[in-house]
C-alpha positions in Angstrom: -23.7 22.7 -40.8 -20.5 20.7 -38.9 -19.2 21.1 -35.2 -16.3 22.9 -35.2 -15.5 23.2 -31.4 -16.3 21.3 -28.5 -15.3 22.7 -25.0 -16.1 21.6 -21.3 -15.6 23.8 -18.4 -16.2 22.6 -14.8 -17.6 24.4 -11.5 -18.2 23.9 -8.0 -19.6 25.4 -5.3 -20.7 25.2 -1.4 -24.1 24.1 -0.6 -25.9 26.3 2.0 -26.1 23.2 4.1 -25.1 19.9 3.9 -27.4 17.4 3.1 -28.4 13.6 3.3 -30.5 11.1 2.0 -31.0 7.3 2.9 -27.4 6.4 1.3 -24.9 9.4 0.3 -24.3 13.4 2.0 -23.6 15.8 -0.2 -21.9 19.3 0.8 -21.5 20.9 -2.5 -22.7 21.3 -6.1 -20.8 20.3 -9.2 -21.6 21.0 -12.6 -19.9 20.5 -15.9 -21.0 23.2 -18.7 -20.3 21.9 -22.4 -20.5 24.1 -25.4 -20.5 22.6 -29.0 -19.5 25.3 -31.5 -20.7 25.3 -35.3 -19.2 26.9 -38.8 -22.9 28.5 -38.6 -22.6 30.4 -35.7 -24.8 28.3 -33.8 -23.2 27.3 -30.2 -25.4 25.0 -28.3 -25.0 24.1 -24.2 -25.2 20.9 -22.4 -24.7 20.3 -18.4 -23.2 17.3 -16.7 -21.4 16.4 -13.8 -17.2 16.4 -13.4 -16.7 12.8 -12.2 -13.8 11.5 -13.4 -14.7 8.8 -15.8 -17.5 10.9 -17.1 -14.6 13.7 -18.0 -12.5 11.4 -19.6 -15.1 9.9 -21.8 -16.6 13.5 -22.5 -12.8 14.4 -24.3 -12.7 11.1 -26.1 -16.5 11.9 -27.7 -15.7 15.4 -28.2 -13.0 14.7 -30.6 -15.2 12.5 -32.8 -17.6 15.3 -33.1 -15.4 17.6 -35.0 -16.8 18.0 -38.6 -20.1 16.0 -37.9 -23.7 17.5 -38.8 -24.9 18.7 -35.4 -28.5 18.1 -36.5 -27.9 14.7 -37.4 -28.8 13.7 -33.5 -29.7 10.2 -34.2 -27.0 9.5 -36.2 -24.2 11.0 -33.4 -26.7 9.1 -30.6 -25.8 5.8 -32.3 -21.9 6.0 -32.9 -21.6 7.4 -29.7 -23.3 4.9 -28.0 -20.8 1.4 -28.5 -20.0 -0.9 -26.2 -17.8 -2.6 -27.2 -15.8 0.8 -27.1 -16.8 2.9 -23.7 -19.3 0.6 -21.6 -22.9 0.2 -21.5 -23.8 2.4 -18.7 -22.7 5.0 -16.7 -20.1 7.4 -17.1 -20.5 6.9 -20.9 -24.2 7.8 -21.1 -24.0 10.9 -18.7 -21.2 12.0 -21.2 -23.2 11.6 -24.1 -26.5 13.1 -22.2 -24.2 16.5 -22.3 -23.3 16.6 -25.7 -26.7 15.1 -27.4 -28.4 18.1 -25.0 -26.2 20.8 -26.5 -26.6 19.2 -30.3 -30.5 19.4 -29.4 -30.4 23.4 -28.5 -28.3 23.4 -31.8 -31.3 22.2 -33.3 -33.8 24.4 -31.9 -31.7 27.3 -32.4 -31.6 26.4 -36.1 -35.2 25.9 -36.2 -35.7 29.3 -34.0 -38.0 27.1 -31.7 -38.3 26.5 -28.0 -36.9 22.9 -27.4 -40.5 21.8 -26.0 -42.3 23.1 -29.0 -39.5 21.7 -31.3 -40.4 18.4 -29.4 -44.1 18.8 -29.7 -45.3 20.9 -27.6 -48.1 19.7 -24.8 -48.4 22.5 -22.2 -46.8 25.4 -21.7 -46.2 25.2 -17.5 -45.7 22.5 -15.5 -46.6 21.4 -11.9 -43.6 20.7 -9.8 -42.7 18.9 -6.3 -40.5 20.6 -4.0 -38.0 18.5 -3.0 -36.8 18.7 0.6 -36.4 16.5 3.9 -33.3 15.8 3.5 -31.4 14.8 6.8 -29.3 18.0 8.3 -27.9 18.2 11.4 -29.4 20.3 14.2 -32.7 19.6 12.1 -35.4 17.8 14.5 -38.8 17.0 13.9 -40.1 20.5 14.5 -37.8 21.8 12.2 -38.3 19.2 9.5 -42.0 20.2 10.1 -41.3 24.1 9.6 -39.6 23.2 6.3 -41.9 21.4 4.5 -44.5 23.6 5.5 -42.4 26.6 4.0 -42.9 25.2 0.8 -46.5 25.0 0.7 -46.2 28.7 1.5 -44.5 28.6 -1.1 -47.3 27.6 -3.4 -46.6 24.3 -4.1 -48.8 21.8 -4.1 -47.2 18.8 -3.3 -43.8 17.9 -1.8 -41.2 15.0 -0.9 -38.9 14.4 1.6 -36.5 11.5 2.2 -36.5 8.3 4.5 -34.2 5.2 4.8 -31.6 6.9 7.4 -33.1 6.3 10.2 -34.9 3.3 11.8 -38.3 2.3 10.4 -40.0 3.4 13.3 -38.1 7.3 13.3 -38.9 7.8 9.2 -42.5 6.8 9.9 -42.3 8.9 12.9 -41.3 11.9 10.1 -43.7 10.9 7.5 -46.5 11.5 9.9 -45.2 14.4 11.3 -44.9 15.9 7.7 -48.3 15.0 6.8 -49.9 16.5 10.1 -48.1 19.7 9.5 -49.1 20.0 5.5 -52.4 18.9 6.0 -54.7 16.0 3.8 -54.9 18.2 0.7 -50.9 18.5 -0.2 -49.4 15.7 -2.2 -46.8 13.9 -0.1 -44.0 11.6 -1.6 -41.4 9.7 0.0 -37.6 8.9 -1.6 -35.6 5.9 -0.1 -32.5 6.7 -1.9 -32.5 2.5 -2.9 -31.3 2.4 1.1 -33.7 -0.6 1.9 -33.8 -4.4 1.2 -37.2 -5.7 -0.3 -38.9 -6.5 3.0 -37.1 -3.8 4.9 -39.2 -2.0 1.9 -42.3 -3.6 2.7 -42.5 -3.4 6.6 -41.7 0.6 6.0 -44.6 0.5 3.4 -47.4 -1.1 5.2 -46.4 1.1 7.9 -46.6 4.7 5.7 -50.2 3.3 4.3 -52.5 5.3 6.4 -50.4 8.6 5.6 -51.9 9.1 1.7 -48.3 8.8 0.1 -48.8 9.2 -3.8 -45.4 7.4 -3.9 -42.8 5.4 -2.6 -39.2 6.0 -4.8 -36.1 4.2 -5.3 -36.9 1.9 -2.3 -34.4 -0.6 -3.3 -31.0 -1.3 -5.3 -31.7 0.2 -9.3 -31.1 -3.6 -10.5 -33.0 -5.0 -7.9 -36.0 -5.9 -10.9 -37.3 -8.7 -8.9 -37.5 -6.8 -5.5 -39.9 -4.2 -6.7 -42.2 -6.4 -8.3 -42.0 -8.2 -4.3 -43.0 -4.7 -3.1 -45.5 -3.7 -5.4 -47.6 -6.8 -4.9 -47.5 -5.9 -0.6 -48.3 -2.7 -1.1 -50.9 -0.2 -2.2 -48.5 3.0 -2.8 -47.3 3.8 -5.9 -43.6 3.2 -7.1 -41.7 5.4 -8.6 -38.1 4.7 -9.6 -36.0 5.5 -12.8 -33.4 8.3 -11.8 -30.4 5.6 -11.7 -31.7 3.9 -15.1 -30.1 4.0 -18.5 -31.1 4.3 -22.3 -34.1 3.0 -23.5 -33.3 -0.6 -22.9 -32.4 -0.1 -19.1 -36.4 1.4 -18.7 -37.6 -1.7 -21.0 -36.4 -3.9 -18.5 -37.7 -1.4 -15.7 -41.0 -1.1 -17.4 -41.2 -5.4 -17.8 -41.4 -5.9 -13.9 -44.7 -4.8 -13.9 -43.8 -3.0 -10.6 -43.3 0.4 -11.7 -45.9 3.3 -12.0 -43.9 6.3 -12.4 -40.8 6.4 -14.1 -38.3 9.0 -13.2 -35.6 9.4 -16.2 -32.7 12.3 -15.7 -31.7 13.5 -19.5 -28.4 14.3 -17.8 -27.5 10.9 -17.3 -29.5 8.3 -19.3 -28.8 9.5 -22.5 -29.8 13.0 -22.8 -33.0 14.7 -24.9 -32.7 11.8 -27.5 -33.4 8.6 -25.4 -35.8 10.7 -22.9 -38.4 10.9 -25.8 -37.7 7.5 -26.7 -38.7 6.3 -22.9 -41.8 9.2 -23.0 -43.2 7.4 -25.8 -42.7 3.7 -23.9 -44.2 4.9 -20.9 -46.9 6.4 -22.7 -47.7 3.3 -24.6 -47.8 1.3 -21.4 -50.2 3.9 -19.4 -47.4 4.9 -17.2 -46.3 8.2 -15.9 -43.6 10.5 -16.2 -41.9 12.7 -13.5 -38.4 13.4 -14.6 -35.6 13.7 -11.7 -33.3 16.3 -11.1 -32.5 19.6 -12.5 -35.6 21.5 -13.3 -34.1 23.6 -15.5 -33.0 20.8 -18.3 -36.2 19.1 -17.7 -39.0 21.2 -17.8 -39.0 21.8 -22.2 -38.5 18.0 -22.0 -41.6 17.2 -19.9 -43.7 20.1 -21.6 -43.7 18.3 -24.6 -45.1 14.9 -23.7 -48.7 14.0 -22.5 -47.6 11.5 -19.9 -45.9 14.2 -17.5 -47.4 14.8 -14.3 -44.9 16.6 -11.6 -41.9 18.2 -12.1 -38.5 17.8 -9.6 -37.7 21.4 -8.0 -35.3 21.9 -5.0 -35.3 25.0 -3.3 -33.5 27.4 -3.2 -32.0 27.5 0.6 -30.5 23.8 -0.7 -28.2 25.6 -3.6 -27.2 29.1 -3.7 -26.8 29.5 -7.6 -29.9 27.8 -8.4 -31.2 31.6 -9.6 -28.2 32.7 -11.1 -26.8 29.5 -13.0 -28.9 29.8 -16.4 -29.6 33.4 -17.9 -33.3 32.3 -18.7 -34.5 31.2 -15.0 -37.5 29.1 -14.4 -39.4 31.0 -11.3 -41.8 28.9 -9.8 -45.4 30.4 -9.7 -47.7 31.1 -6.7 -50.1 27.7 -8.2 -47.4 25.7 -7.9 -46.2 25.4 -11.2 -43.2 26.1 -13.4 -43.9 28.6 -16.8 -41.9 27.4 -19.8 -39.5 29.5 -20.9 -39.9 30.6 -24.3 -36.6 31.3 -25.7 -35.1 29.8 -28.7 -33.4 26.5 -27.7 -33.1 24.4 -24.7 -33.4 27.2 -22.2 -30.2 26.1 -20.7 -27.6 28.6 -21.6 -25.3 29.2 -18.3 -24.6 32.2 -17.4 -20.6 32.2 -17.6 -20.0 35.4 -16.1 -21.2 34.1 -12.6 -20.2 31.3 -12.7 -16.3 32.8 -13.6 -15.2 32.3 -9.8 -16.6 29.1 -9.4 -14.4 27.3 -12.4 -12.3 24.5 -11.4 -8.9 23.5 -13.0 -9.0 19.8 -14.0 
């Protein structure tokens, strides 16, 4: 089999509301669909973002992918992957996670496998956090109470908001409003957005103690290695970071602080369906845990195939108005809080174009 085509189209759309974390706001939703065509018939789909540098290295790969073997994942992975040639992390792997995420539901396609059964196979649902508590205007602490409440409702059984906006004192002041409203028995977690320095870190730590946090994520800078090993020895909550890491190396060095308990790799940007495994098997190795950020979509075949998964990433839908609408398979999240596995042939990614038709951009 050879690649015969390789094509990227590019969308965008308004968010309901506009949101914030500890460091950025975000007021829409962009998404890059790829599509790598084959002389078999067999067209697999990969999503990324539309930032610019991530565009122009997507073209560059895409004509070096004309008349390769799209099974041959490794192979492509590694010539991909130089350097010297595009950088060592960044724009380059989020580029790559597209297209080795499209060869991969090539594979499965040819196999006539779901991509988490092609991968193994472990479980055939998944538990998911709802992520929410994000900072939105006009939203007070009644209201941020209301919300996270609405997704217990929901069925799920844990959830995460955001802190590192605000003072110390008003994101402690959310935590334990949060936590009185969902009660002792829901799973809490709290994401920084890296906003903090190390003892800004720990002062807010000691602080969300008494509150049963089952982790603390991204409280510092992605390369700060030696700051979260200085958190993790003042504090008894669990870290969790990962979602700004790259390749396998990037979560070695991760993984080496010692700090870490939960890693958090996003196959859309650290180098796709091939280097996720590769960390899986790491952090499995090293009795660490698993909960993949970002789309749920893209990760829930990869985390149904390993042992070491424990929550998946799910953002409701009041955050992103095409979150039921942009694949044609769907992932509905059940009433025990968990997320089915798809089983469809392939990655269980394939966007539905037609919808999407009026939200194309022209780059």
């Amino acid at each position: 089999m050879k690649i015969t085509r390789v094509t990227a189209n590019y969308y965008s759309w308004p968010r309901t509301r506009v949101i914030s974390n500890g460091s950025h706001t975000w007021s829409d939703v962009v998404r890059c669909v790829l599509k790598i065509e084959t002389d078999e018939g067999i067209t697999g789909y990969g999503i990324g973002s539309a930032s610019d540098g991530e565009r122009q290295l997507r073209e560059a790969f895409a004509v070096r992918l004309i008349g390769m073997d799209p099974l041959m994942t490794e192979r492509i992975w590694s010539t991909l992957w130089d350097s010297k040639l595009y950088g060592r992390r960044g724009h380059e792997t989020a580029a790559l996670s597209s297209i080795d995420m499209a060869l991969w539901d090539i594979k499965s396609k040819y196999a006539g496998l779901p991509l988490h059964r092609l991968l193994g196979g472990y479980t055939d649902k998944m538990p998911v956090y709802i992520a929410g508590g994000y900072y939105m205007d006009g939203e007070g602490i009644t209201e941020l109470q209301r919300e996270m409440l609405s997704y217990v409702e929901l069925g799920a059984r844990a959830v995460k908001m955001k802190i590192g906006r605000l003072t110390i004192r008003e994101d402690v002041q959310r935590v334990r409003a949060v936590r009185e409203a969902i009660g002792p028995d829901i799973t809490l977690m709290v994401d920084a957005n890296a906003s903090y320095r190390y003892f800004e870190a720990i002062q807010i730590a000691k602080r969300l103690e008494e509150y049963d946090l089952f982790w603390l994520e991204e409280p510092v800078a992605p390369d700060d290695y030696a700051g979260y090993e200085k958190i993790a020895a003042r504090t008894s909550i669990t870290l969790a970071a990962g979602e700004q890491e790259y390749t396998k190396y990037g979560f070695r060095d991760l993984m080496e602080t010692g700090a870490v308990g939960i890693l958090q790799p996003d196959a859309r940007w650290m180098g796709g369906v091939t280097e996720f495994r590769k960390v899986a098997a790491m952090a499995e190795a090293s009795g660490l845990a698993i909960s993949a950020h970002g789309d749920h979509q893209i990760n829930l075949p990869l985390m149904a195939s390993i042992p070491c998964g424990i929550w998946m990433e799910y953002y409701p839908a009041a955050f992103d108005p095409m979150l039921a609408s942009f694949y044609t398979e769907g992932a509905v999240l059940d009433t025990d809080g968990c997320l089915q596995v798809p089983e469809v042939i392939g990655n269980g990614c394939t966007p539905d174009e037609t919808r999407l038709a009026p939200y194309r951009l022209k780059l």
